[in-house]
RODOLO-640421 format. One record per residue: x, z, y of N, C-alpha, C, O in turn; residue in one letter. Coordinates in pm, whole numbers, plus 50000, padded with zeros to 5 digits. Each point is the difference from the previous one (the first is absolute). Layout:
! RODOLO-640421
XZYXZYXZYXZYA...
END
This chain:
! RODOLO-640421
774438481341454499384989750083499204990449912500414996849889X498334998050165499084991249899500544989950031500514998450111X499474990449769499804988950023499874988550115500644989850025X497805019050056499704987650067501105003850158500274992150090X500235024049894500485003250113501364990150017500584994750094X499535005849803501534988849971500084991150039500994996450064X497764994649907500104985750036499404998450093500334989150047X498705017050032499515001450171501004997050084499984990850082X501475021949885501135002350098500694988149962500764996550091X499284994249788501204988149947499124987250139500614994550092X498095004149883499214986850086500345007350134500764992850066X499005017449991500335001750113501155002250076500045002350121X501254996649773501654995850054500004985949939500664991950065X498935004949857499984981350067499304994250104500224990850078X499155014649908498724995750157501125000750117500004989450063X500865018949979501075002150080500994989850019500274994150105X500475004049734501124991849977499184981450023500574989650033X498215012349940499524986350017499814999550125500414989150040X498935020750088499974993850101501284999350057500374988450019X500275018450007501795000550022500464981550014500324991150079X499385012349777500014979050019499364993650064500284990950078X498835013549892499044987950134500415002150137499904990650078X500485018949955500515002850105501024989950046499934989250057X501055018349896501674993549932499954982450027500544993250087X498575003149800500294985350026499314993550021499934989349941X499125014950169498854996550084500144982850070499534988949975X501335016750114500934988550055501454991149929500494991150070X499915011049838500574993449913500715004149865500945007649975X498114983149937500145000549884501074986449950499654995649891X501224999250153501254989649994500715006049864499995011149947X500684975150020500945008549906501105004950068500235011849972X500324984550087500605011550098499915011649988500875007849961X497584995250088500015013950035499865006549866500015012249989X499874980249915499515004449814501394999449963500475010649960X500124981650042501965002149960500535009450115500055011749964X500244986550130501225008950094499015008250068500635006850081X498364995549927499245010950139500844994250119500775006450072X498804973549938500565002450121501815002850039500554994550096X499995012649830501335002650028500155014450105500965003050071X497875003749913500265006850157499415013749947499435006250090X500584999349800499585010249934501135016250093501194998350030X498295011249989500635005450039500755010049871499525002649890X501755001450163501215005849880499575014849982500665006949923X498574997150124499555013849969498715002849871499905006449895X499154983250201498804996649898500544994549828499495003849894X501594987050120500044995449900500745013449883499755001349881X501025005750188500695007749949499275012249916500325001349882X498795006850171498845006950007499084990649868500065005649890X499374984950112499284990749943500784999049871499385004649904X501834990650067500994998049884499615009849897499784998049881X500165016250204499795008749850499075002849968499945009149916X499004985650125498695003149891499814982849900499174997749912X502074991350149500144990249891500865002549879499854995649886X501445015650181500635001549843499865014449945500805003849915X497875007350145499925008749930499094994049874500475002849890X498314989450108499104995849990499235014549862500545010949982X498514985649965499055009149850500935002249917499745009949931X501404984550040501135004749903500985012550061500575006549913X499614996450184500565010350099499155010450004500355011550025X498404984549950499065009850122499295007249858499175009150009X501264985949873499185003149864501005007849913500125012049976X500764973749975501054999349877500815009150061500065010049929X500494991050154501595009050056499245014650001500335008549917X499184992750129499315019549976499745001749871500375010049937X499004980650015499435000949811501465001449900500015008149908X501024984450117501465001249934500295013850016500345005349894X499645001350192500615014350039499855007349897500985007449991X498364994249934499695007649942499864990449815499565005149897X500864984050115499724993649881500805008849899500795009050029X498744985549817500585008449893501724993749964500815004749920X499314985350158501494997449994500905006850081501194999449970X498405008050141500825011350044500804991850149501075003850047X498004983250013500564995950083500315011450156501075001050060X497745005849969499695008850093500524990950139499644988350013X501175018050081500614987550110501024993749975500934999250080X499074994049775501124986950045499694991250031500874991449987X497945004050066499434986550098500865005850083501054995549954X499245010850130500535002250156501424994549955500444994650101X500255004549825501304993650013500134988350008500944994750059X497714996349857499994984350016499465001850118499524988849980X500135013950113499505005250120500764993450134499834991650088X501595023249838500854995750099501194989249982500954997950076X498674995149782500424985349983499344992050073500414988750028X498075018150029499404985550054500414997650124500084988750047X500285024350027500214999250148501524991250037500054992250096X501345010749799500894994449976499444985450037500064994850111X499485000649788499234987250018499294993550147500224989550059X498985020349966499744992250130500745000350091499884990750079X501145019449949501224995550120500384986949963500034991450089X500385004449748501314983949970498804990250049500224989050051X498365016949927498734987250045500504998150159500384989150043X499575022050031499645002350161501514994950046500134995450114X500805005349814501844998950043499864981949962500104992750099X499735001549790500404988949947498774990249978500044989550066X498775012749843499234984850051498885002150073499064992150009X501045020250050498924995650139500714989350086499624988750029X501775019250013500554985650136499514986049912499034993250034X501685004649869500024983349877498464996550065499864990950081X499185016149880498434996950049500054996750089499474988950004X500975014850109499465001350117500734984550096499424992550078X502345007249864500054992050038500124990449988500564993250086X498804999849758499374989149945498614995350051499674988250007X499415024250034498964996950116498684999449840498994992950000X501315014149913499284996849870498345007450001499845011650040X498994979349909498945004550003499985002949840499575011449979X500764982049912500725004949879501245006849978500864994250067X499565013849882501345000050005500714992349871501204998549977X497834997749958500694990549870500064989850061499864990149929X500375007250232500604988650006501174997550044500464989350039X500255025749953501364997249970500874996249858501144995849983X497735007849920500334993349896500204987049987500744995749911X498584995750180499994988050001501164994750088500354988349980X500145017350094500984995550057501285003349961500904993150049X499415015749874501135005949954499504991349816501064998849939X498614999750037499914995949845499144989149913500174996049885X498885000750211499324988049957498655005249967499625011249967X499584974250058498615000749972499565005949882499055007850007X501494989749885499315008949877500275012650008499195008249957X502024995550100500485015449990498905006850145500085011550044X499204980149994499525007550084498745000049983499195008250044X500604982749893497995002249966500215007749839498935001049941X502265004449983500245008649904499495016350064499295009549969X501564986250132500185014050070498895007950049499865012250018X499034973150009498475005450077499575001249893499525011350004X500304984749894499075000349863500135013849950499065006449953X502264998150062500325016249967499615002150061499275008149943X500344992450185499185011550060498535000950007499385010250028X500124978449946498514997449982499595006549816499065007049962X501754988949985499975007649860499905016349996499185006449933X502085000350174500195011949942499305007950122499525011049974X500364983550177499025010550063498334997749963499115006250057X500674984649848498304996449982500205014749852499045007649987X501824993849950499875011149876500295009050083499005006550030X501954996850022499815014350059499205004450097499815012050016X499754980750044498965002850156498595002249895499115006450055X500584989249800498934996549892500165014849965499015007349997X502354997749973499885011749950500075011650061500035010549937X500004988950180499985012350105498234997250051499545011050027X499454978649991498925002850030499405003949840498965006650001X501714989349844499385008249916499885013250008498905005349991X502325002350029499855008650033498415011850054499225008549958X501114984150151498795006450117498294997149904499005006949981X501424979849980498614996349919499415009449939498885004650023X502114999349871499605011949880499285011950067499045006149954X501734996450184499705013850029498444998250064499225009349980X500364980550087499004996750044498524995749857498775000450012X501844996849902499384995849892499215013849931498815002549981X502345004349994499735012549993499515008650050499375008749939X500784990950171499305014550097498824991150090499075005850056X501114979449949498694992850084498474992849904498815002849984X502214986049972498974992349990499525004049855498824997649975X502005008449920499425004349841498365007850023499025001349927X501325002650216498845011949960498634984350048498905001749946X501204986650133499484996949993499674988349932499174993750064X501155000749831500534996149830500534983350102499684988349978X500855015350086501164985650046500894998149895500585009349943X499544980250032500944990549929501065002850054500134998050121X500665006049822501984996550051500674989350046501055001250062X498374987149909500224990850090499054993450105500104988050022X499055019250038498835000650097501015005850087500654995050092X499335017749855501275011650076500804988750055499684994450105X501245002549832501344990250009499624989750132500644998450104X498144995549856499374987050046499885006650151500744995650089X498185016749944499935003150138501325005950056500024999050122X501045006749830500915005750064500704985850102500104999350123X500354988949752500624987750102499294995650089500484996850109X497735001649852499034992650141500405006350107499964992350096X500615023449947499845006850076501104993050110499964995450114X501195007349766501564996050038499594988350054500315000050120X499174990549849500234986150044498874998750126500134992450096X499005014949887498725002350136501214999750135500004991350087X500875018949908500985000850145501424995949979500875008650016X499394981849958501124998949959500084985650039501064996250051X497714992749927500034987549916500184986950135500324988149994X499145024650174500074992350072501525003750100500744991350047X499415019549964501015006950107501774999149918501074998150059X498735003949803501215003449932501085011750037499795012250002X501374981450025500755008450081499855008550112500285011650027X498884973650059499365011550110499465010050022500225008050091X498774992549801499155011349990500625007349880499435010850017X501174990649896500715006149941501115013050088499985012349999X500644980550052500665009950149499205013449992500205011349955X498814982250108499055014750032499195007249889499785012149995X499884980249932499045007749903500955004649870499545004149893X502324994050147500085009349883500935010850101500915007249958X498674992050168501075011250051498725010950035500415010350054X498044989249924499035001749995500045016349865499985012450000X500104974349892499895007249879501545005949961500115004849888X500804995150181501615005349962499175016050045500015009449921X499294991550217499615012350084499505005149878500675007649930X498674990350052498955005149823500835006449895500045011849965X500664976849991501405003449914500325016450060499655011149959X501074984950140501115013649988499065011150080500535011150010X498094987450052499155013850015499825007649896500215012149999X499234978549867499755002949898501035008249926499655011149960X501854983750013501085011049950499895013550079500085010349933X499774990650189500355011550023498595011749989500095011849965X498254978350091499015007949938500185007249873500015011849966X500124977049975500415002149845500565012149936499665003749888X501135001950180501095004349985499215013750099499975009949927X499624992250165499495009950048499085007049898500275011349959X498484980749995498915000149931500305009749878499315009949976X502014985449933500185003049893500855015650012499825008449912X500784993450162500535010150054499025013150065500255011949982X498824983750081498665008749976499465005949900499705011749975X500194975849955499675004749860500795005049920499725005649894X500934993450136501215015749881500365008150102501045006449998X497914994050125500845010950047501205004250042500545011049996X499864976250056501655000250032499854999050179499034996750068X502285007449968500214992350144501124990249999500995003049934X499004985850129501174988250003501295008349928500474996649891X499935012850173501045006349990500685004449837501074999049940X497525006450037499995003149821499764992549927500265002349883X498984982650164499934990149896501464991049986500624993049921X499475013350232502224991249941500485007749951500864994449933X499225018550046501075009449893499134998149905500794992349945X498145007649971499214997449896500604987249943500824999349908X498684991650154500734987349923501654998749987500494992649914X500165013450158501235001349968500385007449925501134997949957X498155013649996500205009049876499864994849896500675002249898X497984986550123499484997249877500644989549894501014994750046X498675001449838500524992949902500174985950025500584992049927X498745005250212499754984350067500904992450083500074987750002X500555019850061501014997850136501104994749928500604994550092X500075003549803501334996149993500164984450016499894992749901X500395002250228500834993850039500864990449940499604989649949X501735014550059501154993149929500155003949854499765011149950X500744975949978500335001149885501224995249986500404990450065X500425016749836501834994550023500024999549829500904993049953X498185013849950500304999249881499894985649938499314990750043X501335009349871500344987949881499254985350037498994993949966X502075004650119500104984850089499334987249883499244990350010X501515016049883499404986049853498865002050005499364992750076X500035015849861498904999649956499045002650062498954998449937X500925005850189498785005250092499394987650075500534989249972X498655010850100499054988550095500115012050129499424996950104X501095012849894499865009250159501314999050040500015000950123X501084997649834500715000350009500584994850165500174988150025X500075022550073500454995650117500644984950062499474992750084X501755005549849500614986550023498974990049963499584993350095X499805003649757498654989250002499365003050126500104992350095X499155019749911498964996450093500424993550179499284993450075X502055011649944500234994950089500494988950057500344997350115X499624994749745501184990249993497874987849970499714988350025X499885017549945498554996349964499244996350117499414989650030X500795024750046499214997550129500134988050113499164992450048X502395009549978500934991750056499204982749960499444991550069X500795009649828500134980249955498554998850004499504991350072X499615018349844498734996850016499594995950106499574988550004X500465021550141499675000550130500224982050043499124991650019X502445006749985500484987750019498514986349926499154992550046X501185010249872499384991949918498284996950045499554988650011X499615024650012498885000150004499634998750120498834997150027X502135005050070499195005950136500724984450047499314990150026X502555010249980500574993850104499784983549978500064991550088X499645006049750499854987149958498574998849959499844991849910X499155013850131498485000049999499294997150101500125005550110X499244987549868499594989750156499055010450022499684997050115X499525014949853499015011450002500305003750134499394996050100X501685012549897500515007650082500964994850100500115006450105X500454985249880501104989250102498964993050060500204998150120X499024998549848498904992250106499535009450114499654994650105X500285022049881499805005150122500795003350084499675004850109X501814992549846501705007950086499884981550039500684997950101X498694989949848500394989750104498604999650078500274989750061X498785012649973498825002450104500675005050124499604995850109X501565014349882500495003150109500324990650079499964989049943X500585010350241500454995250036501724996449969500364988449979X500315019850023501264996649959500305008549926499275008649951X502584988650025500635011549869499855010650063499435009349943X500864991650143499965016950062499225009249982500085012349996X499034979149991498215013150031499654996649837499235008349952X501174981449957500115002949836500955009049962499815006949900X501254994350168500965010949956499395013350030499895009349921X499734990450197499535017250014498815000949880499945008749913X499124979750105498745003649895500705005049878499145006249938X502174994349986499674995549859501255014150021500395005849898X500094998250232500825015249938499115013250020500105011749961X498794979950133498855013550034499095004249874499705011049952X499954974250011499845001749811500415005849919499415005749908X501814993650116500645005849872499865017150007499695007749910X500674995450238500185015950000498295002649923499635006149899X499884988450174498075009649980500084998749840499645009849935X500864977149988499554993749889500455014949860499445005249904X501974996150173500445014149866499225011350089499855008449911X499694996150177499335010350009499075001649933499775009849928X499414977950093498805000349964499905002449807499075005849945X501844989650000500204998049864500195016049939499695005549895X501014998950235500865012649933498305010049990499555006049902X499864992750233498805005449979498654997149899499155008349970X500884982150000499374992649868500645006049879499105001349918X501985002750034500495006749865499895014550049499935007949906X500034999450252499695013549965497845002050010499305010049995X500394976750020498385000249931499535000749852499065005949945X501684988050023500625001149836499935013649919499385004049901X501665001750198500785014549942498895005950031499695007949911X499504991850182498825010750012498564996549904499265006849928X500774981450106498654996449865499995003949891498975003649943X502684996449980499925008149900500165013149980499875004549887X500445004050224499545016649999499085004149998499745011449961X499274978250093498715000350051499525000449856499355010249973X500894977249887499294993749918500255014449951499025007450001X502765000249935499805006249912499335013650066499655007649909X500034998250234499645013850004498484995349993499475008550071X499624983849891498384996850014499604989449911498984993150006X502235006549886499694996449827499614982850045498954996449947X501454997150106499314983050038500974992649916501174998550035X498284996349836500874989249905500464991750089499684998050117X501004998049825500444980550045499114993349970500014999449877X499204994950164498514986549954501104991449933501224999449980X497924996050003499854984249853499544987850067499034999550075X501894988649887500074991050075498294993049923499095006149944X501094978550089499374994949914499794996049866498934996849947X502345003849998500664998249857500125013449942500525000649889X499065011050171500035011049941500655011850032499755012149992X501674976950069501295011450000500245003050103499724992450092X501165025949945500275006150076500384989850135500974992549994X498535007850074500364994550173500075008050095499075003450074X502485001549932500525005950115499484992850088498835001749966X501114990850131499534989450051498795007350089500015002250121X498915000949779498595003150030499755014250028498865003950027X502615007649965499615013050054499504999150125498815002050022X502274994250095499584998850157498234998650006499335009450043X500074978449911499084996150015498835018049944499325006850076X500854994949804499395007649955499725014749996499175006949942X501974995850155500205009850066499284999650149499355009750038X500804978650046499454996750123498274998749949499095006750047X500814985649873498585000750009498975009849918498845001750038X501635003649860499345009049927500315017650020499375008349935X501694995350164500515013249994499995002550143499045007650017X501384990650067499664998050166499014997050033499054995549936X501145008050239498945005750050499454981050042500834991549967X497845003550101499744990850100501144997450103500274988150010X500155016650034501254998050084500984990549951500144987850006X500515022449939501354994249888499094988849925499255003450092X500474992649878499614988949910499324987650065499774989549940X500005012350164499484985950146501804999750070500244991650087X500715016649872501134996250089500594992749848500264988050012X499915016249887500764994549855499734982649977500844991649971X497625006550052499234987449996500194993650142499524988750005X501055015450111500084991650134501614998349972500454991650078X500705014749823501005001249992500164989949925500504989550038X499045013049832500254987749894499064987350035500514988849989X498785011850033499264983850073501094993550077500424988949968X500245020050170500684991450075501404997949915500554990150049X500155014749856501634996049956499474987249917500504988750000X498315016249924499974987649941499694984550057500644989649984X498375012650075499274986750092501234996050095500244988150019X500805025650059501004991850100500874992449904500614991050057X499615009949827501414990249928498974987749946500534988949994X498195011849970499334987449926499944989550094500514989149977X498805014050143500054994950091501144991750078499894987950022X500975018050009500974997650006500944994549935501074997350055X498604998749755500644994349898498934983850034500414988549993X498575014850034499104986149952500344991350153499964987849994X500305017650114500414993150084501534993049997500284989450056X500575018349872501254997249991500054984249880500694989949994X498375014949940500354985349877498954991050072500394989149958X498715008650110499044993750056501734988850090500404988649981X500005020950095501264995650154500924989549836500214987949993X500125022849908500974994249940499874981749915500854991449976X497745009550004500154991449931499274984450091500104988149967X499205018050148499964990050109501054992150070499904988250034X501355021349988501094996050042500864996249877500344988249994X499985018549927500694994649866499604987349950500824991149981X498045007849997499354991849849499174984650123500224988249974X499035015950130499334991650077501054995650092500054987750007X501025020150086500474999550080499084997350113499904988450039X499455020750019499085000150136501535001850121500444993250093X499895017849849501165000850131500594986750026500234998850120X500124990549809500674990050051499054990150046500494989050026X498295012449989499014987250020499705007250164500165011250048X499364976550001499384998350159498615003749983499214997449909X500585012650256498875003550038499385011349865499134997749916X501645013650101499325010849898499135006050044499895010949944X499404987450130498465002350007499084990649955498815003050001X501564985949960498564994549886499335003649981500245011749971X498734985950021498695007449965500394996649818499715008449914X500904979950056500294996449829500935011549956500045005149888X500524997250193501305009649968499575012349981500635005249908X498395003450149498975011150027499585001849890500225009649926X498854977350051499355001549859500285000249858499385006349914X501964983650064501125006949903500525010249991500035006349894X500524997850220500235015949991499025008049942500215009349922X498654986550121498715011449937499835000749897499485010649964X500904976249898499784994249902501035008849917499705004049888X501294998550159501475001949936499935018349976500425006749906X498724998350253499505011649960499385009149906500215011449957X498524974850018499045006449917500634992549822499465000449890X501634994750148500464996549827500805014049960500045005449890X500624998950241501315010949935498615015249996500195009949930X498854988950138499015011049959499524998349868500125009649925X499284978650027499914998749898500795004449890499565008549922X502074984350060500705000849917500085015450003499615005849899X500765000250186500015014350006499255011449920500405010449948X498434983950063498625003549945500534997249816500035010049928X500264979350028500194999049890501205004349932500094997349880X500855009050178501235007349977499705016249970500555007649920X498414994650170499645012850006499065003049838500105010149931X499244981050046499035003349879500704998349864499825005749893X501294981950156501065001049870500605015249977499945006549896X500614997050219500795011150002499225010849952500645008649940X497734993750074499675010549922499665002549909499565011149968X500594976549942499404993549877501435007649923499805007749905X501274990350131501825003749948500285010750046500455008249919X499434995550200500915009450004499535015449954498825003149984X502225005349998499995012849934500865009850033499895011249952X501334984650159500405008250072500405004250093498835001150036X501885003850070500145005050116499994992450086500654989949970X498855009750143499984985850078500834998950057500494988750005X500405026050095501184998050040501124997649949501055001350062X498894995649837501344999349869499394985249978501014993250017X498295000849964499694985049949500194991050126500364988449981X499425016150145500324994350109501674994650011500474988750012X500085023449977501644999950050500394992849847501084994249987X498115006649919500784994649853500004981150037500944992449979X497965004850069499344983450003501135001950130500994992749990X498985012850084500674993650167501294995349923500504989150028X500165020449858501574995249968500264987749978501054994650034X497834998449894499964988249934500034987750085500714990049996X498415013350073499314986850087500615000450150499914990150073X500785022949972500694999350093501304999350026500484999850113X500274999649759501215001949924500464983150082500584999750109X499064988849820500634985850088500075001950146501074999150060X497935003249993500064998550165500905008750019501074994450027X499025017549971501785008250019501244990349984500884998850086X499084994049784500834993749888500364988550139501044999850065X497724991049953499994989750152500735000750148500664991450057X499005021349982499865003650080501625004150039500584996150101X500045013549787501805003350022500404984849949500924994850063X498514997849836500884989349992500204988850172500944994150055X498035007349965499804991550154500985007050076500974993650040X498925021749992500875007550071501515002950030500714999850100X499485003549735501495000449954500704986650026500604998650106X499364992149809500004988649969500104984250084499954988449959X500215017350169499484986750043500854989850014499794993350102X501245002749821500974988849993499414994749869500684991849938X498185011850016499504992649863498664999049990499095007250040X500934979449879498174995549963499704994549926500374989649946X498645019350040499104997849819499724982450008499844991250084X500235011649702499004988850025498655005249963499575007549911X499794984350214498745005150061499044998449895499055007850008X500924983349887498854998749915500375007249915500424990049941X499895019649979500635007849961499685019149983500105008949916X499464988850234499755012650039499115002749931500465007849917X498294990350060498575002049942500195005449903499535011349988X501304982249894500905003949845500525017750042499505010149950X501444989650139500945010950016498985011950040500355010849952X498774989550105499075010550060498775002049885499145008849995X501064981949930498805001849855501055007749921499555010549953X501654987350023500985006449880500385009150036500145007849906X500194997250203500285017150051499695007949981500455010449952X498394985350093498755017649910499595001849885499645010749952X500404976949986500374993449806501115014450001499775011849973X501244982550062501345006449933499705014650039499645008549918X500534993550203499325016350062499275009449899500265011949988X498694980649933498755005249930500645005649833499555008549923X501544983550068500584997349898501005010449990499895007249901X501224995850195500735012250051499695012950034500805009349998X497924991350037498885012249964499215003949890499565011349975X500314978149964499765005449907500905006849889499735009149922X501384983650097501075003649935500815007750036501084997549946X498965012550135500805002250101500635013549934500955005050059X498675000149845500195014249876501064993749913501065005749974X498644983449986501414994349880500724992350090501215001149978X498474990450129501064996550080501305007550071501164996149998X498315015850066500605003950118499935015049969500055007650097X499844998649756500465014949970498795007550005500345011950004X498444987149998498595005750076500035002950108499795011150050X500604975450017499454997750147498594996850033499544989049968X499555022350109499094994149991499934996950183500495006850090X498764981249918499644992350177498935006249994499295003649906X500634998050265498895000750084499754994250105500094988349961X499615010950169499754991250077501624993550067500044992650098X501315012449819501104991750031499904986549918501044993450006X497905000949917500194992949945500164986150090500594990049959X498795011050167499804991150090501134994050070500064989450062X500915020149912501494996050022500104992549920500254988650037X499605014149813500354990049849499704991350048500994994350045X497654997849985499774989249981500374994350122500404988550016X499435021450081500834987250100501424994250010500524989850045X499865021049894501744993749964499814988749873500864991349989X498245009149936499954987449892499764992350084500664989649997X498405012050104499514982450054501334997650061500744991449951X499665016450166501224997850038501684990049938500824991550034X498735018649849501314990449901499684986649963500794990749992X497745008949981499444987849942499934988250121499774988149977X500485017550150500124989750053501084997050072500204989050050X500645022049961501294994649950500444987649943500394990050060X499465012849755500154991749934499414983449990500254990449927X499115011350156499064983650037500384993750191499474991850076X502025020149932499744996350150501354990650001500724998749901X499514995150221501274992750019500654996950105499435001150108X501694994949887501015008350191500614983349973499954993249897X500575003850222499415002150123498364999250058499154998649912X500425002050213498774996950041499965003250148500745007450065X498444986949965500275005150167498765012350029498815001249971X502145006650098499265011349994499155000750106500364992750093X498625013649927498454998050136500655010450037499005007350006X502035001050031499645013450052499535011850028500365008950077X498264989049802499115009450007500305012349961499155008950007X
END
């Protein structure tokens, strides 16, 4: 596919997602309808919509590209997988109701009521910190591939690239928010999962397979293994980590991430958030399981028709960039307008959906709009808009840092940073839970959520002369949340009267 065919089909699925909005929030653009959609989002849409926010360009790229990496992962993503689903039942069982019946347009503002003002604008700062790097590094992602196969050929700057990808995001996003978010990522979820299974047809043509033989093929092949039970010390596949990984991560990222909890509270009540978030979960491991057997076939594909692994920007091998290079340089026109309508929408539904979430978070956190009279202001409107185009910005400059440094896997640098920075809010979150006959001292907290991932960083690295050659992987997120945990413990004090929460 040329060049200009690429970016014809990219302006003419925003042209879509932008009128959508205009549509959408024709008749009201409130913060209201930009924080909650209103409150009246339906539990199907949102559910449907969810997974093209947490498959996003790291799913739809990195997880097929691992399959086949030279570390021999093949499918052990699917076990942190089915750590994640673990996870969203304790989300859908335990702090959806807490949300729902605190009545929260943040949910760090149960931090504030269970633990105090600093522990709760701590709590938002972590999340404005760690979803602005990871939401930064899942649209890098997509960047590269667009950089590469779009705009190089027409000598665009990489951060031109960078620069038009957010105008786009923020073109439909900046007036509707939530509202129009609803629809335009249950829009592009359709995209998402057409695309796995085109995908997956396409490539199976091309070797000449039928469905039937490309599942005994990949199950024959060197790719499919699954579970790992060997040497619990020293491995990162190791079954119990990953599941024990998936689990806390999930918790951590999804249930204490205002990203994704901002669309299970759009619903009307718990009920129709509960169904959204178990209807999620089933599609969420299907869909995954079918994403690692895209994997297993890209690389039958690479080795029977000789296709290297491309080279990132720094030089080196990027699993990462087969999918792409396979879709656009080895396939037919077909397959390669469904690969580019596939990866456009995982990526754009989670950015989108990240820049609205810290836009809600830090209006209500940091300004407090939710507690002020008459939130339709036209003053209130226009701050919001302000707050928009700062977290596009900052975004923008996270992204150019990040390609200036980084050098390796994106799905492995994602889940490595989430341990760190998502490690306290876990740490917060069971201490509030467990705990509630005790309370911090509140100024305090800031210290304890800076030294956790200190110590964390410190225990990983060391973790070979500490602990026998133990090496962590994404269980580290347990580590640090049990440090914050202890640490605030140790600063906490009984009696106190407990809120109930």
């Amino acid at each position: 596919m040329q060049p200009v065919t690429i970016l014809a089909i990219i302006i003419v699925y925003f042209g879509l997602l932008i009128t959508i909005s205009r549509l959408v929030s024709r008749k009201d653009s409130s913060n209201d309808a930009f924080f909650k959609a209103n409150k009246n989002s339906k539990w199907y849409l949102v559910a449907f919509g969810m997974i093209g926010t947490a498959l996003s360009g790291v799913t739809f790229i990195s997880v097929p590209g691992e399959v086949g990496s030279p570390n021999g992962e093949q499918f052990k993503y699917f076990q942190f997988v089915l750590g994640n689903a673990i996870g969203f039942i304790i989300i859908a069982k335990v702090l959806l109701p807490l949300y729902y019946r605190m009545n929260l347009t943040s949910i760090y503002g149960y931090i504030e009521e269970r633990l105090g003002y600093y522990s709760y604008k701590t709590a938002a700062m972590i999340f404005l910190i760690s979803r602005t790097i990871g939401s930064a590094f899942r649209l890098y992602l997509v960047v590269i591939v667009l950089q590469k196969y779009v705009f190089d050929a027409f000598e665009v700057p990489f951060w031109v690239t960078v620069m038009i990808s957010l105008l786009l995001i923020f073109a439909y996003t900046y007036k509707g928010g939530l509202k129009t978010i609803i629809i335009t990522d249950t829009l592009q979820t359709f995209f998402i999962v057409s695309s796995v299974f085109f995908t997956i047809y396409f490539i199976c043509e091309s070797l000449s397979l039928s469905i039937p033989e490309a599942f005994e093929t990949v199950k024959e092949s060197n790719y499919s293994k699954i579970f790992f039970f060997e040497d619990f010390i020293s491995s990162r596949f190791h079954f119990i980590k990953q599941i024990i990984g998936g689990i806390f991560v999930t918790i951590a990222m999804v249930g204490l991430d205002q990203d994704l909890m901002q669309k299970n509270l759009s619903c009307k009540n718990i009920g129709e958030a509960q169904k959204n978030m178990f209807s999620f979960t089933a599609i969420f491991v299907v869909i995954n399981l079918f994403f690692l057997g895209v994997g297993a076939l890209l690389y039958i594909y690479a080795d029977k028709f000789g296709v290297p692994i491309p080279k990132g920007p720094m030089g080196n091998p990027r699993t990462d960039l087969l999918f792409p290079e396979i879709a656009f340089n080895h396939l037919t026109l077909i397959p390669c307008i469904v690969f580019l309508l596939g990866l456009t929408a995982a990526t754009f539904a989670t950015t989108d959906s990240a820049l609205t979430a810290l836009t809600t978070s830090f209006c209500v956190d940091f300004l407090g709009m939710d507690k002020k009279q008459e939130k339709k202001a036209n003053s209130f409107v226009r701050t919001r808009h302000l707050v928009h185009i700062s977290f596009s910005l900052l975004m923008f400059l996270v992204i150019i840092i990040f390609n200036v440094i980084n050098n390796d896997s994106v799905v492995s640098m994602i889940f490595r940073v989430a341990s760190y920075t998502y490690g306290p809010l876990l740490g917060l979150y069971s201490f509030g839970l467990l705990l509630k006959n005790r309370a911090v001292h509140d100024r305090l907290v800031p210290v304890v959520c800076l030294a956790a991932p200190l110590l964390t960083l410190l225990l990983s690295m060391n973790s070979s002369a500490l602990f026998g050659s133990y090496v962590f992987d994404v269980e580290l997120i347990v580590v640090n949340g049990a440090i914050t945990f202890l640490l605030l413990l140790a600063i906490s004090k009984k009696p106190a009267l407990s809120t109930g929460l």
